[in-house]
N, C-alpha and C positions, 0 to 999 in steps of 0.2 A: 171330648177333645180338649186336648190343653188350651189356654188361654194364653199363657205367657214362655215366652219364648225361654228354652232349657242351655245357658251356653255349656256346660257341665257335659249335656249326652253328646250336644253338638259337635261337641271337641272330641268325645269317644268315636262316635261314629266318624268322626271324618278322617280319625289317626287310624281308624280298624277300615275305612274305605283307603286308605293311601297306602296302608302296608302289604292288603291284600294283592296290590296291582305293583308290589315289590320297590315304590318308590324313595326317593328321600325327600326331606321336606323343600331342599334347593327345588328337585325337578318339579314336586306338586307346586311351586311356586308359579316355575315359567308356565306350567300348563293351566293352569288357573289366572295368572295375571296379575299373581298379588305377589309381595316379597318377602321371605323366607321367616321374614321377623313376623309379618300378621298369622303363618301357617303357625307357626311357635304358638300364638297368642289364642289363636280360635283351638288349636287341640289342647291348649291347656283350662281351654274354658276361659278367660280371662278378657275376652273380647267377643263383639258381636259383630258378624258379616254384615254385609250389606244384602238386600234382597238378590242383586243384581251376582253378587259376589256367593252367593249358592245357588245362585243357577249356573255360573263357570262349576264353578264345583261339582256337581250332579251331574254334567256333561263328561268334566274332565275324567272322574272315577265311574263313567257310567254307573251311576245309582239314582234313582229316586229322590228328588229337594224334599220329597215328604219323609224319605226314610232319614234322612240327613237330621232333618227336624226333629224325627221321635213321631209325627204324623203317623205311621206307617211303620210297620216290621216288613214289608216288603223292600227288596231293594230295587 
């Protein structure tokens, strides 16, 4: 298990979780609760969520906070 948190995969997985469900990054915004500029920041890897702020996430793209993470290949 990893140790330290990946924002690199983080940002892949959550740009390849948001296009899948056909979104833009405005609407994964409203539906997560955060604003268009932190989505920008977390898929480019350059910023770290809040624990609270990947479990909106994992809700809003039905997927897995473990896959989110790199925890997990499942989603």
């Amino acid at each position: 298990m990893k140790s330290q948190f990946d924002c690199k995969l983080f940002g892949r997985r959550l740009n390849q979780a948001r296009r899948s469900l056909g979104l833009t990054q405005v609407q994964a915004a409203e539906l997560a609760g955060v604003s268009q500029g932190n989505i920008s920041d977390f898929e480019a890897g350059t910023s770290e969520p809040k624990a609270s702020t990947i479990i909106k996430f994992a809700e809003a793209y039905h997927v897995s906070g473990e896959w989110l993470l790199g925890i997990s290949d499942e989603k």
